[in-house]
N, C-alpha and C positions, 0 to 999 in steps of 0.2 A: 504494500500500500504506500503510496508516495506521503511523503512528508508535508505539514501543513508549513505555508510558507508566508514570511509576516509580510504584511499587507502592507507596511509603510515601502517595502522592496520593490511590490507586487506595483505600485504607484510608480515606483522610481521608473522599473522597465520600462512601465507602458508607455509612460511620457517620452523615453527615449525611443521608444521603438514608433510612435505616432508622428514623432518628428521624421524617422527615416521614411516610413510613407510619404511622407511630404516630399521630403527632398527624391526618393524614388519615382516620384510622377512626373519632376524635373529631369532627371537622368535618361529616363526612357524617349524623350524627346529629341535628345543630344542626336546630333552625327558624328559619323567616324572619324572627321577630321577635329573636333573640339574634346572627343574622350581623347585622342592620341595625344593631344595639344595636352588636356590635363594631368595623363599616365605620364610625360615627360617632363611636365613642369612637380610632377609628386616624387619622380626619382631624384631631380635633383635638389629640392627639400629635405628627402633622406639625407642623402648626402651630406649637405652642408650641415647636418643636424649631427652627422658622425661624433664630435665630442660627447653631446649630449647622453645619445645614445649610447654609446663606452660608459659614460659616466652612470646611466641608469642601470645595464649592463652588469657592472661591478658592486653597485649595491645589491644586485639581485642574487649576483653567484657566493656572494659574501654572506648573503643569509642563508642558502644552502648550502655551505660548507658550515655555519654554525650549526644548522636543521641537521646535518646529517644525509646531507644529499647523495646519492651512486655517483660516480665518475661517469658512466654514461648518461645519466641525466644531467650533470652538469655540461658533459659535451654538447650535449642538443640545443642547453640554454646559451652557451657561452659566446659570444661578439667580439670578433676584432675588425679592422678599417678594414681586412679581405671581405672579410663577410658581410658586413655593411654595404662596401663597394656593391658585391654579389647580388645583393637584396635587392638595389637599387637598377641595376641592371638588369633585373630581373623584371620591373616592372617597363624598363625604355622596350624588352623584348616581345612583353604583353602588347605593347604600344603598338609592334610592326608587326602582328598577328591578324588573318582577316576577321572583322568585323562577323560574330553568327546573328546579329539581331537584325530584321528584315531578310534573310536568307528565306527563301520558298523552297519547302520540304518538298514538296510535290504540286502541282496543280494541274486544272485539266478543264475540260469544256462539256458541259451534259448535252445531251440532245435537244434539251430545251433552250439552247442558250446559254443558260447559265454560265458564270468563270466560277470556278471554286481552287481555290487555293490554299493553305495550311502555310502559315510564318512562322517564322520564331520570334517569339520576343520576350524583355526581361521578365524573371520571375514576380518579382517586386521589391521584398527585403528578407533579405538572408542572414541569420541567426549563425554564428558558429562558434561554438563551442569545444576548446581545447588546452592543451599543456603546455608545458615547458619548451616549445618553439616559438619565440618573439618573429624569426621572419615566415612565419606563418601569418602573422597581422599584417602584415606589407603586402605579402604575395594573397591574399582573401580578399583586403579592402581593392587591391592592382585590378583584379579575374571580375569581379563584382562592378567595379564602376567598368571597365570596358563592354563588360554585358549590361550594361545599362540599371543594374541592382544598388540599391543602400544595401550597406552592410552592419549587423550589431554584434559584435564580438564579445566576447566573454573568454579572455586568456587565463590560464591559471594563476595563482598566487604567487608563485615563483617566478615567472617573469612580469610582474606587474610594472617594475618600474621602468623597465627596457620595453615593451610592450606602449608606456606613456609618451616613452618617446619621441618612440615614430610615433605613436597618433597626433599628438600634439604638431607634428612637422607636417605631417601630412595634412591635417586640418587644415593649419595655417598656409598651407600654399591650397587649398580650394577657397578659403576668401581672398585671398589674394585675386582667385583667378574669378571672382564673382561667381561659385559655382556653391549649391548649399554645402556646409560643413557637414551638415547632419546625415549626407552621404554616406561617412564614416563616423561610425560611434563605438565608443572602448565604455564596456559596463564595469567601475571601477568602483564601485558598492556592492553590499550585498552578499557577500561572499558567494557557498555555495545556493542560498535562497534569489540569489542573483540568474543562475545558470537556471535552476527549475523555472523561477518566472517566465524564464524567455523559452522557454522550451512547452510551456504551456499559455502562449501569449495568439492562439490562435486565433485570425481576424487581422492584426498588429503586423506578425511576421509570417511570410510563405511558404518557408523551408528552415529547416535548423540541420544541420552538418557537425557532427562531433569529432574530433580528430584529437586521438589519443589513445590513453592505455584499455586495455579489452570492458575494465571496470564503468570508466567514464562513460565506453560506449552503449557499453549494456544498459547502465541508468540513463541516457537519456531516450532509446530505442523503448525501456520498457515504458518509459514515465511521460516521456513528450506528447502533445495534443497537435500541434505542427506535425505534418508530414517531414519523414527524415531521411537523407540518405546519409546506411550507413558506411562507416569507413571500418576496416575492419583490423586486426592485430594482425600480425605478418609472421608467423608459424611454417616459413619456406624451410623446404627440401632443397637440395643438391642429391641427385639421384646418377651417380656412375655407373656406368650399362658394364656388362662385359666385353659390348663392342667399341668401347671408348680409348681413345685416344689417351693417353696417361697424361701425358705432358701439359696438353689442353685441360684434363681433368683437375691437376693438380691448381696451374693458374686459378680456372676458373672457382674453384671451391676458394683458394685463397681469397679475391677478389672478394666473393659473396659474405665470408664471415668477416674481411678485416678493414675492408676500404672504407666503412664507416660505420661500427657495429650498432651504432645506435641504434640505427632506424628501422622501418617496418620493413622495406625491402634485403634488409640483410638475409645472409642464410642462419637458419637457427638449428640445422639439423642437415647430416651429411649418410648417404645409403651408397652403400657399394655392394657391389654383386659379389657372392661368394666366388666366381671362377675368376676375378680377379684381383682377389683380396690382399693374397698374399705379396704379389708384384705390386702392386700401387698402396697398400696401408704403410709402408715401415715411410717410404719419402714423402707421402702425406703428412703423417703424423708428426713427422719431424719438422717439416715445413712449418706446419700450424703453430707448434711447442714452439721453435725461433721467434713466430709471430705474439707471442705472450695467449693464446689462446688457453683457455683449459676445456678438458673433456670432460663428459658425462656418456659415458662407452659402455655398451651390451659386455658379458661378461668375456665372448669368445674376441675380442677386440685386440684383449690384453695381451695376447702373444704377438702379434706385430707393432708392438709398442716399444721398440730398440730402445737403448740409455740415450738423455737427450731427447724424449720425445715431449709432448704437449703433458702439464702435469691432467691425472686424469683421475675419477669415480668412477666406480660400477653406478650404473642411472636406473634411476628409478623407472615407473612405468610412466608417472606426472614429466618425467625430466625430456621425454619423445615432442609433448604439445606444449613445452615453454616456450614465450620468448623471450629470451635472456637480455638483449638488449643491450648488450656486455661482448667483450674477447669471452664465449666461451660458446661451446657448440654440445649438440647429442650425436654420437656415431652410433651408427648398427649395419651389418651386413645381412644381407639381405638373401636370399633363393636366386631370385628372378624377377623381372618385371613386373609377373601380377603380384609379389610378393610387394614390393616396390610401390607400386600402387595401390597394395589395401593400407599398408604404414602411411601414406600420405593421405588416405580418404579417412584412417584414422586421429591421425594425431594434426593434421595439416588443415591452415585456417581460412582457405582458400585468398587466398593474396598471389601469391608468384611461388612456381614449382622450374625446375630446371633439370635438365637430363644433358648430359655429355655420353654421346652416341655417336660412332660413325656410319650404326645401322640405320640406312633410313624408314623403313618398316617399324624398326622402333622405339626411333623417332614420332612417325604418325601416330603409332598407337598412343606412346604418351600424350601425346597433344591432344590427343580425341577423348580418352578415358579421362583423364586427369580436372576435375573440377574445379577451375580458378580462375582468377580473374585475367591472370597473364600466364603463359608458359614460356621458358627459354628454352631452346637446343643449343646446347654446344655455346653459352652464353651465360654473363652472369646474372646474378637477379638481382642486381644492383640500377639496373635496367628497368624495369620496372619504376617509370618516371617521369612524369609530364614533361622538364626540358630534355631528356634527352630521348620522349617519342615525337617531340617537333612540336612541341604543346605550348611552350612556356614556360612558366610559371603554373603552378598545379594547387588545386585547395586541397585535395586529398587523394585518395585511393577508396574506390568501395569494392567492397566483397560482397555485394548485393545484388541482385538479379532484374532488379526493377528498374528503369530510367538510365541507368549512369553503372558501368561495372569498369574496374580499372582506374589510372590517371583520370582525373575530372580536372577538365580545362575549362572552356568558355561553353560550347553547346551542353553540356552539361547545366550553366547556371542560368539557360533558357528551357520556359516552356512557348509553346505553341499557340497559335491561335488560328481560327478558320474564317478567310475570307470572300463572302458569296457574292459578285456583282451581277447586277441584273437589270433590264431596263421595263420595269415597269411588271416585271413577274407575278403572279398570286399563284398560289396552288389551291 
């Protein structure tokens, strides 16, 4: 049963979120050439805001390191001028992205005359709600005003201050640019009686989007009155066939667990085929162990685990559908294929699955059985990513079947509308 939520909060939201209809009625009117004018006039307001945001930044990571914060959560919140730069960049790329609002899905001519056509246009105002990612509030407010949407954020507590930063920069270059501020709004009350308002502000807001840990999403998916898409935890495979390429295997496993463990597209669990276990676990293992990785290994693991390799556990049955979030991974060797693929339909959170195969047979099979949102062959699932599927700047990932599955870019933060002309028609 959802928690009752105090009403002085419940006021707060809604006033915020009546403002973003406002300024959403405004947005939706824009042409392509005034949001790109704006998207670029908002990166470099980031930009020049860079002290600030360091400075917000460092209050933020200093309170969790008092908190008792993970190292990888600290990495996900953590800002320097690279990343900033990034962020900012991030939205000049949103800028030179084509425009999905006014796009015709389809149309077509009835026998009577009729045109009917189907557009896309903004949703209205989008609700998101998330964690410890600050340039997720840059790249959300970026995706939102290009598609024509206000946006109402709700960042966690831990990047609050870094998170104020950019809004504040970002605000002040939309009056700048005589564009409503309330395009972009940061819910900075309220705590979590803050996130449930807006998740149940149906009427107010048109969608709410959670992006974070499996917990977050579950509470707002079970509790929301807004329609939601969800985004979902990232419990990927690396699946090595017997017809695999070792070398490539090895790379690409590295790649997946270490190039930036934090995140949802990392790998979280690593399956090799027993006919090649022996030849590819002892320079895997060692690989990963150089990499400060640690294991959580099936019991039969432990014999290709030479001196020097990754420090390792026997895992549990829970340790298969973690995601650790962290240098550490779950190995198991596996039968074969279908074995291969009941461990991923089991423990796997449908996000992104990868196979290193030179069979191409099984190859397709994976791609075809496999339930998710992305599959890789012979690729890492680091891939698995708005900029680098030619997207942009990305709000999320959904593992949902409905609207949006995958990188959610711009047609994603559009619905539809049907357009019937006629000259003088009745039925």
């Amino acid at each position: 049963m959802a928690e009752t939520v105090d009403p002085v909060v419940v006021t707060y939201v809604s006033d915020l979120a009546d403002r973003a209809q406002v300024a959403s009625r405004r947005l939706a009117l824009l042409t392509r050439a005034e949001k790109d004018a704006a998207l670029l006039a908002l990166a470099d307001a980031v930009e020049a805001a860079t002290p600030e945001v360091l400075a917000g930044n460092a209050e933020d990571l200093d309170r969790g390191r008092s908190q008792g914060m993970p190292e990888g959560l600290q990495d996900r919140l953590r800002l320097d001028e690279e990343r900033v730069a990034a962020v900012a960049q991030a939205l000049r790329e949103v800028a030179g992205l084509p425009d999905p609002v006014g796009e015709i899905v389809r149309g077509y001519a009835l026998p009577n005359g009729l045109q009917i056509r189907q557009v896309r246009v903004p949703m209205g105002v989008i609700g998101m709600i998330y964690e410890a990612r600050p340039n997720v509030t840059v790249d959300a407010a970026g995706l939102a005003l290009k598609s024509g949407n206000a946006i109402v954020l709700r960042g966690g507590s831990a990047a609050a201050s870094s998170n104020h930063a950019f809004v504040e920069a970002m605000r002040g270059s939309l009056a700048a640019q005589g564009l409503p501020v309330d395009s972009i709004v940061l819910l900075e009350k309220g705590g979590h009686d803050a996130a449930r308002a807006l998740m149940t502000a149906r009427g107010r807001v048109d969608l709410v989007i959670p992006r974070g840990g499996a917990s977050l999403i579950q509470t707002v998916v079970r509790e929301s009155t807004v329609p939601v898409i969800e985004t979902g935890v990232g419990v990927c495979h690396v699946y090595v066939d017997k017809a695999a390429d070792l070398d490539k295997a090895v790379a690409i496993a590295h790649n997946s667990k270490t190039h930036r463990p934090s995140v949802c597209n990392a790998a979280e669990s690593l399956l090799v085929h027993r006919d090649i276990a022996s030849d590819f676990l002892p320079a895997m293992l060692q690989d990963l162990g150089e990499a400060g990785v640690r294991l959580h290994v099936a019991p039969d693991i432990t014999v290709y685990a030479p001196p020097g390799t990754a420090a390792y556990d026997i895992a549990t049955d829970a340790d298969f559908g973690t995601e650790w979030l962290a240098l550490e991974m779950s190995v198991a060797i596996v039968d074969d294929l279908d074995d291969a693929l009941e461990r991923i339909r089991r423990y796997g959170s449908g996000h992104t699955e990868a196979i290193v195969t030179e069979d191409r047979a099984a190859a397709r099979r994976f791609a075809a059985e496999v339930d998710a949102a992305a599959v890789m062959i012979n690729a890492s699932t680091r891939f698995t990513d708005g900029g680098e599927f030619g997207f942009g700047a990305e709000i999320g990932i959904s593992t949902q079947k409905l609207h949006a599955r995958g990188p959610m870019a711009l047609p994603e933060l559009t619905t539809t509308k049907w357009i019937v002309e006629g000259d003088g028609h009745i039925r």
